[in-house]
C-alpha positions as CSV (number, residue, x, y, z in Angstrom):
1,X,28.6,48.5,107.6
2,X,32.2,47.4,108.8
3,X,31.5,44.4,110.7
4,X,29.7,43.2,107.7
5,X,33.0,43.6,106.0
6,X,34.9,41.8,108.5
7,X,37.1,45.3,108.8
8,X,38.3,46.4,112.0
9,X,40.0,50.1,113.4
10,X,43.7,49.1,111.6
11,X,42.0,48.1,108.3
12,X,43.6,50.3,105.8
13,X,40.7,52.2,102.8
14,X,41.7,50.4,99.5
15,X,41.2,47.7,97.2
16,X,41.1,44.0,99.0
17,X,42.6,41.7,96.8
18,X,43.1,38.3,98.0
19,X,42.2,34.6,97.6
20,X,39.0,34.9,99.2
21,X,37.7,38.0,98.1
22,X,38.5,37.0,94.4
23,X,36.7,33.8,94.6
24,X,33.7,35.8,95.8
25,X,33.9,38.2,92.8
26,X,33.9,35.1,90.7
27,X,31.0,33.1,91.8
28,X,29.2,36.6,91.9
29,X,29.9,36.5,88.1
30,X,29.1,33.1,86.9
31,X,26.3,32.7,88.9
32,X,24.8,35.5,87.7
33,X,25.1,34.9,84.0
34,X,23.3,31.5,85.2
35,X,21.0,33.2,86.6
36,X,20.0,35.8,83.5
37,X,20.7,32.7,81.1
38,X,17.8,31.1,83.2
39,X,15.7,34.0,83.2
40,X,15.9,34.5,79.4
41,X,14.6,30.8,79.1
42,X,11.6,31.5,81.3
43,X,10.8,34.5,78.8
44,X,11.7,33.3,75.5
45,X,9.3,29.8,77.1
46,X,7.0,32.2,78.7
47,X,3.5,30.2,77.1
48,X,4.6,27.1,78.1
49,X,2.0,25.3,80.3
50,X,4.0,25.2,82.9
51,X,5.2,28.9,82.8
52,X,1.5,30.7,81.8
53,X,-0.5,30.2,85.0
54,X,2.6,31.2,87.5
55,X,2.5,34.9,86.1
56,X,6.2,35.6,85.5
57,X,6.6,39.5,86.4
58,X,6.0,39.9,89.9
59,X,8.3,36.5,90.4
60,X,11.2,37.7,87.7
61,X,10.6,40.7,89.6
62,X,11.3,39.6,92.7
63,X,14.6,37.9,91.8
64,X,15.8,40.8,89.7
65,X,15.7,43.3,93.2
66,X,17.2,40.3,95.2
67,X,20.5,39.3,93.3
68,X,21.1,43.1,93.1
69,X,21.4,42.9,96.5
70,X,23.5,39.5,96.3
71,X,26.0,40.7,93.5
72,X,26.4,44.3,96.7
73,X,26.8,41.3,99.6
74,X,30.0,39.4,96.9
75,X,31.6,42.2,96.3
76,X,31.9,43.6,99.7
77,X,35.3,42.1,101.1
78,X,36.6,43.7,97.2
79,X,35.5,47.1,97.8
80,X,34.0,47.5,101.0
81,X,36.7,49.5,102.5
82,X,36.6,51.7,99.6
83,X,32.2,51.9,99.8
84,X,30.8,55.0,101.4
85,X,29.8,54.1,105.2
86,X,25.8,54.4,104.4
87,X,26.5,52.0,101.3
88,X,25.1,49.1,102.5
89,X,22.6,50.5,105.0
90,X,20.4,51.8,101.5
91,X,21.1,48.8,99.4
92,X,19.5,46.8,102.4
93,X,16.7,48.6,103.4
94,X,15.7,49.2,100.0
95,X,16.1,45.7,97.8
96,X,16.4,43.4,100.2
97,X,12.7,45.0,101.5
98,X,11.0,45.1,98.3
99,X,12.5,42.2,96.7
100,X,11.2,40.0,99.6
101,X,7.6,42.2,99.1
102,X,7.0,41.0,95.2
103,X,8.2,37.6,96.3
104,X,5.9,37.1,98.8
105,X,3.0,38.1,96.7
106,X,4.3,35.8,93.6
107,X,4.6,33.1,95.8
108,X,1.0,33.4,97.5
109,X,-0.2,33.1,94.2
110,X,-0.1,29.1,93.9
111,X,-2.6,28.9,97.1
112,X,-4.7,31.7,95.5
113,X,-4.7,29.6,91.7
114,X,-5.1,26.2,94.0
115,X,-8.7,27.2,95.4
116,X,-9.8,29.0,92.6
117,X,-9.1,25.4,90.5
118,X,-11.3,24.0,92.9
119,X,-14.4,25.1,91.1
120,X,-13.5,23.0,88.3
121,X,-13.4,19.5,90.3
122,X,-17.3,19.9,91.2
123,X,-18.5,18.7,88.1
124,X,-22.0,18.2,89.0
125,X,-22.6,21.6,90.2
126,X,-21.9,23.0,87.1
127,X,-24.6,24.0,84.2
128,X,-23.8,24.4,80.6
129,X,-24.6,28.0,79.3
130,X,-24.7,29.1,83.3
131,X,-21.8,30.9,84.3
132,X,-20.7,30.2,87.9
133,X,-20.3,33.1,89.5
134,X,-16.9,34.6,88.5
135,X,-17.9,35.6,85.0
136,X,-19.5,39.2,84.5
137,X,-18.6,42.2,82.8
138,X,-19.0,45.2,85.4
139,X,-20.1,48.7,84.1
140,X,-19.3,50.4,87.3
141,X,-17.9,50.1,90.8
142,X,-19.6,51.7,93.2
143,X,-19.1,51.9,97.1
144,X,-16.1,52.8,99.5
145,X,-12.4,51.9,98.7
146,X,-12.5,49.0,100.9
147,X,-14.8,47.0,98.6
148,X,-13.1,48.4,95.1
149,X,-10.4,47.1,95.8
150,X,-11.9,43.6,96.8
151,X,-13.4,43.7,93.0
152,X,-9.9,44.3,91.6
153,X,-8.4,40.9,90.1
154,X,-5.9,39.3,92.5
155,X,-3.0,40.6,90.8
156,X,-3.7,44.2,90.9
157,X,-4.7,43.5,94.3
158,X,-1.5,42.1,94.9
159,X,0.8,45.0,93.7
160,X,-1.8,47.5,95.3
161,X,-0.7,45.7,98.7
162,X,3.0,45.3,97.7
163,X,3.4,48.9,96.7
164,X,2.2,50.5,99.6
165,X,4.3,48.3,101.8
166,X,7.4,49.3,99.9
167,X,6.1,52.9,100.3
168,X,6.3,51.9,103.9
169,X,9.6,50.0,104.1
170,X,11.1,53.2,102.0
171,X,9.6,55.3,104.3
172,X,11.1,54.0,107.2
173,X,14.6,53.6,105.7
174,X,14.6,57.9,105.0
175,X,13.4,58.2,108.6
176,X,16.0,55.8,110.3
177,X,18.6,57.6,107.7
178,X,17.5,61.3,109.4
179,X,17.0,60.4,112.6
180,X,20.7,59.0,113.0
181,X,23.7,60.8,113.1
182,X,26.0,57.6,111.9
183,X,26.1,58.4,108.9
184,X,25.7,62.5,108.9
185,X,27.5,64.0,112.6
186,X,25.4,67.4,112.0
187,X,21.9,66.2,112.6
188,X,19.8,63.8,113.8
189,X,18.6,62.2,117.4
190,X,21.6,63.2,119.9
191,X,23.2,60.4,121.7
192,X,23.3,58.2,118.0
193,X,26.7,59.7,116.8
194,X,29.9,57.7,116.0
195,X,33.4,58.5,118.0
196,X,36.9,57.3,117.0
197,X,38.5,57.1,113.6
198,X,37.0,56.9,110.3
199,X,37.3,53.3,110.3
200,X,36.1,52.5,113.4
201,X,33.2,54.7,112.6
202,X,32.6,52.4,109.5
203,X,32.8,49.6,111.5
204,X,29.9,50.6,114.0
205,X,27.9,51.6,111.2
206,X,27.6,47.5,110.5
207,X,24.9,47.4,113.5
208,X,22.7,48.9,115.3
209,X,18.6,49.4,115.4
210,X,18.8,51.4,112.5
211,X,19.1,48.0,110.6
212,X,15.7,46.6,111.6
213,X,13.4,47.7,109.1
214,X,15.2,46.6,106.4
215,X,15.5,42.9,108.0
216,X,12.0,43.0,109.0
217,X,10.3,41.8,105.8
218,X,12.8,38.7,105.5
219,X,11.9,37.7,109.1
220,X,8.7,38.5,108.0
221,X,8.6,36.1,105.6
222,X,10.5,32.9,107.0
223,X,8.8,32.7,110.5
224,X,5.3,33.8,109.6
225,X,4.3,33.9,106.3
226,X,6.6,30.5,104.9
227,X,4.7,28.5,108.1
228,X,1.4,29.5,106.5
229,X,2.1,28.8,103.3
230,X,3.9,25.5,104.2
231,X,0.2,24.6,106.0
232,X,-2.6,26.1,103.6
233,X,-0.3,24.0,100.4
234,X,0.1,20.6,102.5
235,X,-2.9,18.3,100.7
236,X,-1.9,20.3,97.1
237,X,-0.2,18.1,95.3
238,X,0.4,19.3,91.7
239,X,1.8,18.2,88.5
240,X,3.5,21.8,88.0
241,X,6.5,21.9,90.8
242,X,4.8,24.5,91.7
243,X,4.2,23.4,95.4
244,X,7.9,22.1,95.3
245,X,8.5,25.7,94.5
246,X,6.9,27.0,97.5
247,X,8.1,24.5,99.8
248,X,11.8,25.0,99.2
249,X,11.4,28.8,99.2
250,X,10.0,28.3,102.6
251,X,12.3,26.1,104.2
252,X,15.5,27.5,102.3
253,X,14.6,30.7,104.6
254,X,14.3,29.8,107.9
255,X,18.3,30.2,108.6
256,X,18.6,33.5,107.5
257,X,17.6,36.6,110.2
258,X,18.5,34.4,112.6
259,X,22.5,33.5,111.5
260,X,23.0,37.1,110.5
261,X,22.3,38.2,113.9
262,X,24.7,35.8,115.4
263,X,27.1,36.5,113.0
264,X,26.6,40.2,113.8
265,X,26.4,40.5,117.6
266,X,28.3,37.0,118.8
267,X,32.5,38.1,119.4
268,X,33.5,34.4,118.8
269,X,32.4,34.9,114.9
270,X,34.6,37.3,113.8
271,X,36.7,34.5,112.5
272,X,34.1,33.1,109.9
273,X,33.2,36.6,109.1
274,X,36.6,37.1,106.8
275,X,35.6,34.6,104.9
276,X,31.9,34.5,104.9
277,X,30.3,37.7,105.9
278,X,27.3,37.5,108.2
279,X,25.2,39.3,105.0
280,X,26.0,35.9,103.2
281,X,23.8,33.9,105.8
282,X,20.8,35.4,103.7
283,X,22.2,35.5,100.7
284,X,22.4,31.8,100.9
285,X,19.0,32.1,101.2
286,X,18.3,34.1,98.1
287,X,20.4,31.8,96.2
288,X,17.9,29.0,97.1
289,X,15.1,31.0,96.0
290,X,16.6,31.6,92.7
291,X,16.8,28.0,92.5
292,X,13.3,27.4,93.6
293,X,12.1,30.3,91.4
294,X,14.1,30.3,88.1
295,X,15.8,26.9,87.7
296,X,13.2,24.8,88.9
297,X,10.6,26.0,86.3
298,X,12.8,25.7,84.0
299,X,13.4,22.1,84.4
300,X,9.5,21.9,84.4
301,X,9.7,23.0,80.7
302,X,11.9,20.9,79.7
303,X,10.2,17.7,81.8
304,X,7.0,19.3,79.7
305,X,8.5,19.4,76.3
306,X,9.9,16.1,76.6
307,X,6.6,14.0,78.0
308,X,5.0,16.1,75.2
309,X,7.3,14.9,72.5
310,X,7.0,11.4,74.2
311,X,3.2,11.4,74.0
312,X,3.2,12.4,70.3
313,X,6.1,9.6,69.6
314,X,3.2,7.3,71.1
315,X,0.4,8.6,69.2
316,X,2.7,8.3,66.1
317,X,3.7,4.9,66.5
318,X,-0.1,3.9,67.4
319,X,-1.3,5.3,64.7
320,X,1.1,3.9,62.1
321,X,1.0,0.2,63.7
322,X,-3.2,0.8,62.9
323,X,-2.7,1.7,59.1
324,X,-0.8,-0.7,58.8
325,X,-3.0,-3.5,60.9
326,X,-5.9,-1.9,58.3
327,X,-8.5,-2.6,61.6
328,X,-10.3,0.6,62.5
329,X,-12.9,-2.0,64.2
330,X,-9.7,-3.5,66.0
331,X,-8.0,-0.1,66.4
332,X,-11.3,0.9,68.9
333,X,-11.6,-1.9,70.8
334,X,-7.6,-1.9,71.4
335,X,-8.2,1.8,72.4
336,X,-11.3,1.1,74.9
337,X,-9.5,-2.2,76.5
338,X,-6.3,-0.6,76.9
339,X,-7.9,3.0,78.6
340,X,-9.9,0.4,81.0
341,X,-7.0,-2.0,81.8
342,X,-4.9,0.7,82.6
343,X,-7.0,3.1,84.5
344,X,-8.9,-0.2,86.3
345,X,-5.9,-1.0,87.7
346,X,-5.0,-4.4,85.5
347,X,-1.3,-4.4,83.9
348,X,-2.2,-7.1,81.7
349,X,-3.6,-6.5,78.3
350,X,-3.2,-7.6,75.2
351,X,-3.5,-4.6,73.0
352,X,-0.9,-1.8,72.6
353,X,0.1,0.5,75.8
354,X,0.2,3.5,73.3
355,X,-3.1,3.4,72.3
356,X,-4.6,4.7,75.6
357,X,-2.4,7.4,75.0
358,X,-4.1,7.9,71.7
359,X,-6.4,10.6,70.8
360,X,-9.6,8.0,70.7
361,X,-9.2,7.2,74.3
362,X,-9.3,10.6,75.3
363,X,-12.2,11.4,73.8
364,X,-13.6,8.1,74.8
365,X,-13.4,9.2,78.4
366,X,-14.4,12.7,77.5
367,X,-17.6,11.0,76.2
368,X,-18.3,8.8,79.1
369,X,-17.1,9.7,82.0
370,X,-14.9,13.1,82.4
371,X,-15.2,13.3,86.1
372,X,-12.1,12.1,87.2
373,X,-9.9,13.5,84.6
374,X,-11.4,16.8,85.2
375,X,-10.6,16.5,88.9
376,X,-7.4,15.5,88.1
377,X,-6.6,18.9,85.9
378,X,-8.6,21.4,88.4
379,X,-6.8,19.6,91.7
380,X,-3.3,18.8,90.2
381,X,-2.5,20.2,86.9
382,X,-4.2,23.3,87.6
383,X,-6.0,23.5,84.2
384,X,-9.3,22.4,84.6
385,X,-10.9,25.1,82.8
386,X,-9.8,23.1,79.8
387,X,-12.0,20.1,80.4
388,X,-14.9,22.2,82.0
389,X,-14.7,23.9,78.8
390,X,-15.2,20.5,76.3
391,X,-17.5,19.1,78.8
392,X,-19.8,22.2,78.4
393,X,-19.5,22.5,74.3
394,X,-21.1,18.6,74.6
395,X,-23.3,19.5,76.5
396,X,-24.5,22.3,74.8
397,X,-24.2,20.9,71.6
398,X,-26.8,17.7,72.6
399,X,-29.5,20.5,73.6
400,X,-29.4,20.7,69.3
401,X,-31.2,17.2,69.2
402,X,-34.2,18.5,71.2
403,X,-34.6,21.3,68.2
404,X,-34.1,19.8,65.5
405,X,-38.3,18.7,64.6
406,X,-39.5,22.5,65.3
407,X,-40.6,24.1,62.0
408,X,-42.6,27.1,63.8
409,X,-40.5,30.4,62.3
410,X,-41.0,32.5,65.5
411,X,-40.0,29.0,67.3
412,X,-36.9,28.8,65.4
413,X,-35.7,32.3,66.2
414,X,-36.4,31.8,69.9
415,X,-35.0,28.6,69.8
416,X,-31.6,30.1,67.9
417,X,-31.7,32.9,70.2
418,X,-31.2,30.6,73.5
419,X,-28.6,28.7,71.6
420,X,-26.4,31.8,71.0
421,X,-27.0,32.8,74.9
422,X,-25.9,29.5,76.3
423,X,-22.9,29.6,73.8
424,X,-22.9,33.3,74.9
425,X,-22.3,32.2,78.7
426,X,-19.5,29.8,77.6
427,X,-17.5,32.4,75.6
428,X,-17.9,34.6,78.7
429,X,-16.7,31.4,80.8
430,X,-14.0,30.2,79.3
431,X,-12.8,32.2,75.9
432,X,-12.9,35.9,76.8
433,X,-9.9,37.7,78.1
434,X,-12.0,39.0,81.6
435,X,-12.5,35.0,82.5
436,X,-11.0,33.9,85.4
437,X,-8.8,31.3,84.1
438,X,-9.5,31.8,79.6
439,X,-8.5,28.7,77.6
440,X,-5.0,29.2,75.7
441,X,-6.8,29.7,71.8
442,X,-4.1,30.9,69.0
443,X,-4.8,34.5,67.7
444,X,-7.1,33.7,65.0
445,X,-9.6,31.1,67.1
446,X,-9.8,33.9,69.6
447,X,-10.1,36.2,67.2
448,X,-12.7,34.7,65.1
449,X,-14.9,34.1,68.5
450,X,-14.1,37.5,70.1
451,X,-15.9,39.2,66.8
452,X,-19.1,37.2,67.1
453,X,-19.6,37.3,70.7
454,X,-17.6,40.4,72.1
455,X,-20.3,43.0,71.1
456,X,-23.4,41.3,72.4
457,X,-21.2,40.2,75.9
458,X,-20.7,43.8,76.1
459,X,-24.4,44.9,75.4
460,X,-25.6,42.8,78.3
461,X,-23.1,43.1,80.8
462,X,-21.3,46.6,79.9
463,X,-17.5,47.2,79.9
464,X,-15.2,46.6,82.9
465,X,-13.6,49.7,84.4
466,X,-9.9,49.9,83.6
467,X,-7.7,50.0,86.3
468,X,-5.4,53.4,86.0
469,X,-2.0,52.6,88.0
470,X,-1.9,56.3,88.8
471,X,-5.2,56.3,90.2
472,X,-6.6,52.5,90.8
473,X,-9.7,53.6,92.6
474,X,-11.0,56.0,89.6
475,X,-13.7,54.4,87.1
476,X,-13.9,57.5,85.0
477,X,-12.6,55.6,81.9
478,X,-13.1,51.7,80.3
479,X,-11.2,49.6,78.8
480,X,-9.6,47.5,76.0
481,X,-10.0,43.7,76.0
482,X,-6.2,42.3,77.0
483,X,-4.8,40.5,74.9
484,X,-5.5,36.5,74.8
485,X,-2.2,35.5,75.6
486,X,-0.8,38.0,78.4
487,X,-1.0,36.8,81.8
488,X,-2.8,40.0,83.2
489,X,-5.6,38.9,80.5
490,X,-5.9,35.3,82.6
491,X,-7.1,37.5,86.0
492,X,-9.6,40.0,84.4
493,X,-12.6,37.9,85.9
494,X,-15.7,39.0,84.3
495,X,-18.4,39.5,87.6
496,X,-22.5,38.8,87.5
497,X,-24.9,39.0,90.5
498,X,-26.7,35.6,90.9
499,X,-30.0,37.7,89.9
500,X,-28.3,38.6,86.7
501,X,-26.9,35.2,86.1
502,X,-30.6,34.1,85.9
503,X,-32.3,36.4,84.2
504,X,-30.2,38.2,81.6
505,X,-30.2,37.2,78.1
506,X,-29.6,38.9,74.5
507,X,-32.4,39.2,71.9
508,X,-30.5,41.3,69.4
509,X,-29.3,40.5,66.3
510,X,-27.5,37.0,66.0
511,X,-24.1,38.0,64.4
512,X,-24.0,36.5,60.7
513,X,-20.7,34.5,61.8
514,X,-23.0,32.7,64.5
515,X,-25.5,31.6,62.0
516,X,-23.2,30.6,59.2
517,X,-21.9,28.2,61.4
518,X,-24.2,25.7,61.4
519,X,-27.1,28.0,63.7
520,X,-24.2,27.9,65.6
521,X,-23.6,24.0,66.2
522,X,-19.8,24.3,65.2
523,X,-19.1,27.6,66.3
524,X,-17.0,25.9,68.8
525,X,-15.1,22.9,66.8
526,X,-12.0,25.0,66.0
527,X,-11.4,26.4,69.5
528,X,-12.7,22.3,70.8
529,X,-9.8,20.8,68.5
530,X,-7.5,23.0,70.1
531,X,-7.9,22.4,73.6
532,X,-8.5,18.9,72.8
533,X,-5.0,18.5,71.3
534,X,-4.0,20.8,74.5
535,X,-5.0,18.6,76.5
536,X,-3.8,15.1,74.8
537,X,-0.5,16.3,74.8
538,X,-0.5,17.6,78.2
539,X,-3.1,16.4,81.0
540,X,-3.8,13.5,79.4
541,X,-0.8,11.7,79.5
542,X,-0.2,12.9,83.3
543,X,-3.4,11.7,83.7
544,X,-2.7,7.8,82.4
545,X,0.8,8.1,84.5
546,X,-0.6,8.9,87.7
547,X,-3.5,6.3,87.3
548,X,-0.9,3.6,86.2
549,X,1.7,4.7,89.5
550,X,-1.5,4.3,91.8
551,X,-2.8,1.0,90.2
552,X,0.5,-0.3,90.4
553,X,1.1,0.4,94.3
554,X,-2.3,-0.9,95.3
555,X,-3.7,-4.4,95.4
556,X,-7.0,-3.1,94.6
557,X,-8.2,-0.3,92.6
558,X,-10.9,1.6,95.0
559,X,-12.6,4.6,93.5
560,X,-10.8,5.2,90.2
561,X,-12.2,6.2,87.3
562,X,-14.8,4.3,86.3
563,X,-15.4,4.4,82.0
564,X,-18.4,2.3,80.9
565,X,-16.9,0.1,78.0
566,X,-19.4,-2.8,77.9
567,X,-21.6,-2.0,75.2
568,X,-18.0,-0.9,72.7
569,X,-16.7,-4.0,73.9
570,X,-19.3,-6.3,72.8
571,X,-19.2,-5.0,69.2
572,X,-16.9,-7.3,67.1
């Protein structure tokens, strides 16, 4: 540990107080109460839109492991003289290790949310009341432990993986401890001992093999794993700074093994090492990823609250300027003009800008042609489950028409029995806690929902295992719906065969709160209105920006959105 103390044989044990030692102590201490005041906003924040699909623990995590090691690597010109030789060698080859582990698997998240989104851009693939693969309750798991743990959800995969690799990394840091004699003269591998003084004993402990194991998963990281993630996120280009997160994580790496092993073995170094101790060459780095990982997001709050507040400042003023024109007629066409001047490409109009930001014009599209905006929210804003989700309710909802002339009894009841599958299939979809990616409902929409279609998703499909962290493999017990609004709950997907996609279907009892809704036709219109306003005062205005930005750097708009307005335009 001594050369990373910049100590030498004469260096006396005791307290280092100087200029440069002190300022480190100091940054150590405001940059960490930055750092906690930034975590605490990510928490307190942690259902923001931005926030709810990065899945905070394993990223808070992460940093949490890797400033404890930062606040060791400031303080070690204050008290390193003073710090038992084998110090360092445990604080490195223990948090360094796993702090790099659960950051690697947070980070590998945003490729694995990216290509699950990508469902949701192929519009015309999709089938109302069908679910599309990933939605199935599973009553057992059978087969070898390879293939149980490819049906656990990504993130239980993920700390699976992670934990046994810390296992490893621990492992290896015990071994490389008793196999030394550095640190303990009386046993260990002969030949590995320490001569001279107690300080120049401390000083030789700064390097050696020993040290690899523990450097190993940063290397790891920067010059194998950052390249692959820099190439599988290069044509992602989302509206979260998520793949600016990932980006400067990579780069803000590369420098580190690299510099510390100069700093380490290269004589003419010793100079910069008083002041800046090779250690610091990757804590640089973990700076920038606390950056990347805390700060950033929370300027993507903020950027969200504030085009939210914007959007609803537009709405507002639209709205009052159209009570006060009296014009509903007017109000429409203004609303239709301005949604296909804007997204056409035209920066003329001659109706208000904030009506296409409007409620109306979302719907409008919704109506008539959601293609591109649902694109948009599966291939950049990463929330395409919410316009999957209103384009299947319309859907579903026009299959009513075709039933409305039947009088037949037994008719009616197979008739209201298919209705409550197909809006079976999209609760399964879309609302319950095992969907891949469930719509964000408040407690009482999902609660309301969850009583009327729980049971009967149950009865077909059976309950999903629950994963015991003791033993993950054992399916001895079931278990509890999670709760709407965890994270976990977003990765519970719900699995059906193809065969059983096809064929199963309830004929039970229709739950009384189906039927008093309408035979079901409005079953939906509370949890529609939500994601509807969800979506106004988050895609949706994205959505107009990005089409605007592009219409305004091109000469000619080529495959843009394209909303059929003619026949609302000819009504005066």
């Amino acid at each position: 540990m001594g050369s990373k103390i910049g100590v030498n044989g004469d260096t006396k044990s005791n307290l280092t107080l100087n200029p440069v030692s002190i300022w480190w102590v100091c940054w150590a201490g405001i940059w960490t109460v930055a750092v906690a005041l930034g975590m605490a906003y990510l928490v307190i924040h942690r259902s923001s839109t931005p926030l709810r699909i990065r899945g905070l623990g394993l990223s808070l995590s992460a940093v949490v492991l890797l400033h404890l090691y930062w606040i060791s690597v400031q303080l070690e010109l204050l008290l390193g003289t003073l710090a038992p030789g084998d110090a360092e060698f445990w604080v490195m080859g223990t948090l360094l290790p796993c702090g790099i582990a659960l950051f690697h698997a947070s980070n590998s998240r945003f490729i694995h949310v990216a290509n699950l989104q990508k469902k949701y851009a192929r519009h015309s693939s999709r089938h109302v009341g069908l679910p599309s693969g990933n939605v199935n309750f599973s009553s057992k798991i059978k087969g070898g432990l390879i293939r149980r743990f490819r049906r656990l959800d990504y993130t239980t995969r993920s700390l699976i993986a992670v934990g046994i690799a810390m296992l490893v990394q621990i492992f290896l840091t015990v071994l490389m401890y008793i196999i030394s004699r550095k640190w303990h003269s009386s046993w260990g591998i002969p030949g590995t001992e320490l001569h001279g003084t107690a300080m120049e004993q401390k000083v030789e402990m700064g390097r050696g093999w020993e040290w690899w194991p523990g450097v190993f998963w940063q290397f790891l990281w920067s010059w194998i794993v950052a390249p692959f993630v820099l190439w599988k996120s290069r044509a992602i280009h989302d509206t979260q700074g998520w793949r600016v997160q990932t980006i400067g994580c990579a780069i803000a790496s590369f420098h580190a093994t690299p510099l510390w092993l100069i700093a380490l073995y290269v004589p003419s170094m010793a100079t910069v090492n008083k002041y800046w101790l090779p250690p610091q060459w990757i804590c640089l780095s973990i700076t920038f990823l606390e950056i990347f990982t805390v700060f950033l997001p929370c300027w993507e709050v903020v950027r969200h609250q504030s085009l939210r507040q914007e959007t609803l400042d537009l709405i507002a003023e639209w709205e009052s300027r159209t009570r006060s024109d009296g014009a509903d007629l007017k109000s429409l066409k203004s609303v239709t003009a301005t949604v296909k001047s804007t997204i056409a490409g035209s920066a003329k109009t001659d109706f208000s800008v904030e009506s296409v930001f409007a409620m109306p014009a979302l719907e409008y599209a919704l109506d008539h042609d959601p293609t591109p905006l649902q694109q948009f929210s599966a291939l950049h804003d990463f929330s395409g489950e919410n316009i999957a989700f209103l384009t299947s309710v319309a859907q579903w909802k026009k299959t009513f028409e075709r039933a409305i002339a039947i009088e037949d009894k037994d008719q009616i009841q197979e008739t209201l029995h298919e209705r409550f599958n197909s809006a079976l299939f999209i609760y399964a979809e879309f609302i319950s806690a095992h969907a891949e990616f469930p719509i964000n409902l408040g407690f009482q929409d999902f609660t309301r929902l969850e009583s009327i279609f729980e049971r009967p998703a149950r009865m077909i499909y059976g309950d999903e295992p629950e994963i015991n962290p003791i033993a993950p493999f054992d399916t001895s017990s079931f278990s509890r719906l999670p709760s709407a609004m965890s994270s976990e709950g977003s990765e519970k997907t719900i699995r059906v065969t193809p065969s059983l996609q096809d064929c199963v279907r309830y004929w039970g009892e229709i739950p009384e709160g189906f039927i008093a809704c309408g035979l079901g036709a409005n079953i939906f219109d509370d949890a529609v209105k939500a994601v509807k306003y969800l979506v106004l005062t988050n895609t949706w205005p994205k959505f107009v920006k990005s089409r605007s930005a592009v219409s305004h750097s091109m000469s000619t708009f080529g495959s843009g959105l394209d909303i059929k307005l003619a026949h609302k335009q000819a009504v005066k």
